[in-house]
N, C-alpha and C positions, 0 to 999 in steps of 0.2 A: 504493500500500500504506500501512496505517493506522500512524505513527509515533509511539510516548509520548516528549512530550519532558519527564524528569521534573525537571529542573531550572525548569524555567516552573511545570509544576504544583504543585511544590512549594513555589518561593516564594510563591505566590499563594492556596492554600489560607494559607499562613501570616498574610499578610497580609488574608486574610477573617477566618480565624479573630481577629484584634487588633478589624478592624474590629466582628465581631460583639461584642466583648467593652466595648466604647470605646459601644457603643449596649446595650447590656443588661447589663452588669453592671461597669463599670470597676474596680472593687477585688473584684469576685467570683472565686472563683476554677473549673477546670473541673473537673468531677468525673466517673469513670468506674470503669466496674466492670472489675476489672484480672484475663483471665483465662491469660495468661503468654503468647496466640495473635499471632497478627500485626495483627490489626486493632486490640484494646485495646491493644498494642504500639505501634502506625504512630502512632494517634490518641493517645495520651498524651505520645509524642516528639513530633509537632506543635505540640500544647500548652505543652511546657516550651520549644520553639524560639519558639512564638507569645508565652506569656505569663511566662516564666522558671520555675524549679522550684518556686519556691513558692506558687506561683497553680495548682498541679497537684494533686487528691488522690484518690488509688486505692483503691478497697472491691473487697477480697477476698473471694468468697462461695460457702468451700468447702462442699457438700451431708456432711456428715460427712468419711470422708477423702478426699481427694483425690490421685490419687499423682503429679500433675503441678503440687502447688502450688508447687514449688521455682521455677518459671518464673516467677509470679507474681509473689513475693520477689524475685526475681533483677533482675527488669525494676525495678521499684519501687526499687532498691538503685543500681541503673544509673543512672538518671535522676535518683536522687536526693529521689525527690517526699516526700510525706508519704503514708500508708495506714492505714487500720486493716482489720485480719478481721473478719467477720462470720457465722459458721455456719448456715448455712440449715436445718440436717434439721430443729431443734426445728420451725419454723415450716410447712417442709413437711409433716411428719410429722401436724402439727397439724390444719391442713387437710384433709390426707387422710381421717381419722380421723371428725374433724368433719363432713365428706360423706360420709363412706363407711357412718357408723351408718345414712344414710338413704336414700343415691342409690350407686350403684355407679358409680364411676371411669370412663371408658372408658380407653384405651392413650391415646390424643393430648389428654385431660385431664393426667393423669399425665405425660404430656411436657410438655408448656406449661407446669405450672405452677411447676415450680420458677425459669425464665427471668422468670415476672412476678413473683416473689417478688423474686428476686434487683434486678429493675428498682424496686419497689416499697422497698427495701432503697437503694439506689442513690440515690430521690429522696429520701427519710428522710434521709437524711445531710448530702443537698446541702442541702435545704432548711434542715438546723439550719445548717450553715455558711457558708447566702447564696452558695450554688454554682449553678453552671449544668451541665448534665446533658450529658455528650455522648456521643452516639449512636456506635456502632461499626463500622454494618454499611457492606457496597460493595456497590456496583453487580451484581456476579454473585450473590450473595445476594441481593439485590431482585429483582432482575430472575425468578428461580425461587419465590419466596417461601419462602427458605431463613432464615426468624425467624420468631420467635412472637410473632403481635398484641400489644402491650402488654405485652411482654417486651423482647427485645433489639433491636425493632424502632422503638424510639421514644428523645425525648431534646427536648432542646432546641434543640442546632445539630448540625452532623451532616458531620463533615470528607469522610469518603470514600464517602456514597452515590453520585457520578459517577466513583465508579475501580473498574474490575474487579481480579478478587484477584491478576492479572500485573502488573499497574499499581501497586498496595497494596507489592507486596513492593520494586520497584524504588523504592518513595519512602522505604522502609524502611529499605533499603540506601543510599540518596542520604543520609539525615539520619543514617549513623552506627550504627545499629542492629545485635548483636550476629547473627551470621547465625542462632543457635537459633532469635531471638524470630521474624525475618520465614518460617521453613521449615518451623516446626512443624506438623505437619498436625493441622488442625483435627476435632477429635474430638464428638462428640456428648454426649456427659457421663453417657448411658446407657446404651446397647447396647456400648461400648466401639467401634462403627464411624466410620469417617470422613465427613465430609460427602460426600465423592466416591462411596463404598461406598453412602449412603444413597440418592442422586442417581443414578446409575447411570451415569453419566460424569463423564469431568472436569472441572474448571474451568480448562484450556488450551484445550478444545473449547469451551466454554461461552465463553470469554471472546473467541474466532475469530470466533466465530457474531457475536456483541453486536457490536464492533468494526468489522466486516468482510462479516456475512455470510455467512461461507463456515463450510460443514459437509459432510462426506462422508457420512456414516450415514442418510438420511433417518428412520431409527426414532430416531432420539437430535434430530433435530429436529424430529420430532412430540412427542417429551416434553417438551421445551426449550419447545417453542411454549402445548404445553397446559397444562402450570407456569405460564406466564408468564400465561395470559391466567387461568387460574384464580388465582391470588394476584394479579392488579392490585389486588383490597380493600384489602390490606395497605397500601397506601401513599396509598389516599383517605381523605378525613375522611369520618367515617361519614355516611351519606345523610339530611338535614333535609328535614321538611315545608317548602313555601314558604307560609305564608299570609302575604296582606297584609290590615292594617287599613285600610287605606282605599276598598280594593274592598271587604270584610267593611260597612262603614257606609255606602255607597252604596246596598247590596241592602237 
């Protein structure tokens, strides 16, 4: 049976996390979109363990209101980092607008685009600060293609793409983390449903499955399967012509 030992994984992401930084950015510091959940949570404690608190800094980026941004604050106050807000609606709203006098939206335009805004937002910042980006998502997110291309799916370095979201909360709770930040159920930002609600199963099943293999429902692992193998793009680099020049001058 599949055992997480989170004390090993947890030193050792730390200690990658120093190494990545000691090769790409020694005095930079890491920068991440702070949205009060478990993963922006897990990944920013990482961080101030990795690189101490002031090498840490959080963008807030509520869509007009937001009635969970107390978490956000709260974590950021905990750890002590540095942050600023950032209001995304002007910039959504703008957008929207802007395509909409011409092209009509569809519903998963309108979903996505506020996440690459917000990512877009994210690098703006880092970049003025000589930051490095870091990526939020895990393994049971990936693995469903439960992010949005070139939204919350992307970064620089990337603590917990190889932890599923059982794995995430136990490193959460190993580094000290206040129980709200690692529990809170991850919300979608716009229908008010949960990722589990959206997904049709959980991510304890989802995480069995990954781990272990084992699933009881065969309908929940034909979705699991067909998720998975339809979002593999998500995590390749978009597909290159290969031409060579020296077979090109030979002919």
């Amino acid at each position: 049976m599949y055992k997480f030992d989170v004390v090993d994984a947890t030193e050792k992401c730390v200690a990658w996390i120093r190494d990545f930084f000691e090769k790409n950015g020694p005095d930079s510091p890491a920068v991440l979109g702070i949205s009060g959940g478990k993963d922006s949570s897990v990944v920013a404690a990482l961080c101030v363990k990795a690189l101490g608190k002031d090498r840490v800094f959080g963008v807030m980026m509520p869509q007009g209101d937001q009635f969970d941004i107390d978490y956000s604050i709260d974590l950021c106050n905990f750890l002590g980092i540095k942050s600023c807000t950032v209001n995304i609606k002007d910039a959504v709203d703008g957008v929207v607008k802007g395509i909409g006098d011409q092209i009509t939206l569809n519903r998963q335009s309108l979903t996505n685009l506020p996440a690459r805004i917000r990512m877009s937002t994210v690098y703006a910042v880092s970049q003025s600060i000589n930051g490095r980006v870091a990526n939020t998502c895990n393994l049971s997110e990936d693995w469903v293609g439960y992010s949005t291309r070139y939204g919350d799916s992307v970064g620089d370095f990337s603590p917990l793409s190889c932890f599923t979201v059982d794995e995430v909360i136990k490193i959460g709770r190993y580094i000290g983390l206040p129980e709200k930040f690692v529990v809170k159920p991850p919300i979608d930002g716009l229908s008010g449903k949960t990722d589990e609600d959206n997904l049709g199963f959980s991510y304890a099943v989802l995480d069995k499955y990954i781990r272990e293999g084992v699933i009881d429902d065969p309908s929940t692992k034909e979705r699991i399967d067909t998720l998975h193998k339809r979002n593999l793009f998500k995590l390749e680099y978009m597909p290159c012509f290969k031409y060579s020049v020296s077979t090109a001058e030979s002919d």
